[in-house]
Residue, then its C-alpha position, 0 to 999 in steps of 0.5 A: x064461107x070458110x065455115x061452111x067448108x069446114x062444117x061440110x068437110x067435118x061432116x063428110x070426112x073429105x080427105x085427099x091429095x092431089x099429089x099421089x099417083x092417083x088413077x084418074x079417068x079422061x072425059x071422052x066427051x065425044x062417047x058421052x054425048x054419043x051415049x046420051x043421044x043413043x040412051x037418055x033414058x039410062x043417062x037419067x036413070x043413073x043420075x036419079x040413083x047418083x043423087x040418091x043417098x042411099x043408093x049411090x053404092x051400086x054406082x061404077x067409076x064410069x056410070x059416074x062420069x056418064x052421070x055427072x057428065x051426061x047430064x048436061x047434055x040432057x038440059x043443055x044449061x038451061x039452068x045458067x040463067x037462073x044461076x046468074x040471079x041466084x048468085x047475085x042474091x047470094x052474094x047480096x047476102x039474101x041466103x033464103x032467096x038464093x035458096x029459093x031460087x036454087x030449088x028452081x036450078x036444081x029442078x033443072x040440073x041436079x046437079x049444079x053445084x052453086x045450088x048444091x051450096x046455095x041449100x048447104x049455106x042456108x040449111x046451116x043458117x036455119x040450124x043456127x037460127x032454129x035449133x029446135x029444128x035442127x035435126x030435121x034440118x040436119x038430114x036435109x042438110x046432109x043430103x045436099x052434103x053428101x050430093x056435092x061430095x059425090x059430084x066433087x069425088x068425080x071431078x077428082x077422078x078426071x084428073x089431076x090439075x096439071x095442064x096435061x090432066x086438067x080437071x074436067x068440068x061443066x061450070x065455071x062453080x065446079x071450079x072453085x067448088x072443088x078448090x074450096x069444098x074439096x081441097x080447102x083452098x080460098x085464094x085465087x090471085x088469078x085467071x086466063x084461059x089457056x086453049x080450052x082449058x082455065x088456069x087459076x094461079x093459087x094464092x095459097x096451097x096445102x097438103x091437098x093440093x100443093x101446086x101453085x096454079x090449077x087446070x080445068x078442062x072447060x070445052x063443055x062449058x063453053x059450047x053451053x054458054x056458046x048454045x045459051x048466047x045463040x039461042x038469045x040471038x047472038x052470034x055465037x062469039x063468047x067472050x071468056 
């Protein structure tokens, strides 16, 4: 996985710090979900010209975070239970299934980064095992690439990782998809839920990101695994 990060960050020239006066931008998630229910339509729209590599220049700050953010109120995680089995097969080392299966996550949510990553992974194996492909699978490989910078760049900007800013987020993985891909940080030592906010306690930091622990604002992520326990009879109670 740590060369993957390093490929990926070579290839997009990832390069930030958490720790300048940065102007970020807040998640009003009571506008968002407003702006969808009143224009899906728009809400989709911007998603299709998010994950377009050629066109994400017309793209505003804020047509961003209706894009990244609006999105997951058009499927409402449906795509959750598809990421349980595809990171299962990840993690038993079975890269072309869980590739397999992230075709099937991102038909649902484009913008699911785990899935993002389960493509990066595998295309990278392919180039290695079939070199004489590679340039073809190089372009797929920087499509995906280019995709996860884009969604990681708006998660950079709800925030700054303190307690009073969290980093806003619609999954558990965009959590440790930014600390890997974005800011180069592996170790993790621990994690609670602070409100409505997960706290990591970092074991390693770096001119990226030099505080010692991090904050996400999860409020989306639980009221979709809340939706996903009560659509499968539970009582609505998630365990966190």
């Amino acid at each position: 996985m740590r060369k993957l990060c390093v490929f990926t960050l070579l290839l997009l020239a990832i390069a930030v710090s958490a720790q300048t006066d940065k102007a970020f931008m807040t998640v009003d998630w009571g506008k968002i979900k407003a702006e969808v229910e009143a224009n899906p339509q728009r809400v989709q729209q911007l998603v299709d010209i998010f994950i377009n590599v050629d066109a994400d220049t017309t793209l505003t700050a804020e047509d961003k975070i209706l894009a990244v953010y609006g999105r997951t109120y058009l499927n409402n995680g449906r795509d959750l239970l598809m990421e349980f089995d595809m990171s299962k097969a990840r993690n038993e080392g079975k890269f072309d299934k869980a590739a397999a299966i992230a075709d099937k996550v991102l038909a649902s949510n484009p913008l699911n980064t785990n899935a993002i990553v389960s493509k990066i992974y595998n295309f990278r194996i392919l180039v290695n095992k079939e070199p004489d492909k590679s340039w073809m699978l190089s372009d797929s490989l920087k499509v995906y690439s280019v995709r996860l910078s884009r969604i990681l760049d708006t998660i950079f900007m709800t925030g700054d990782g303190s307690k009073e800013y969290p980093f806003s987020v619609t999954a558990v993985g965009d959590e440790y998809n930014l600390l890997q891909f974005y800011f180069g940080i592996f170790k993790v030592n621990g994690q609670s839920v602070v409100g409505t906010c997960d706290r990591l306690v970092l074991g390693e930091t770096n001119k990226n990101y030099s505080s010692p622990d991090i904050y996400f604002d999860v409020k989306r992520v639980f009221e979709i695994e809340k939706s996903m326990f009560e659509s499968q009879g539970g009582d609505g109670e998630v365990k966190k």
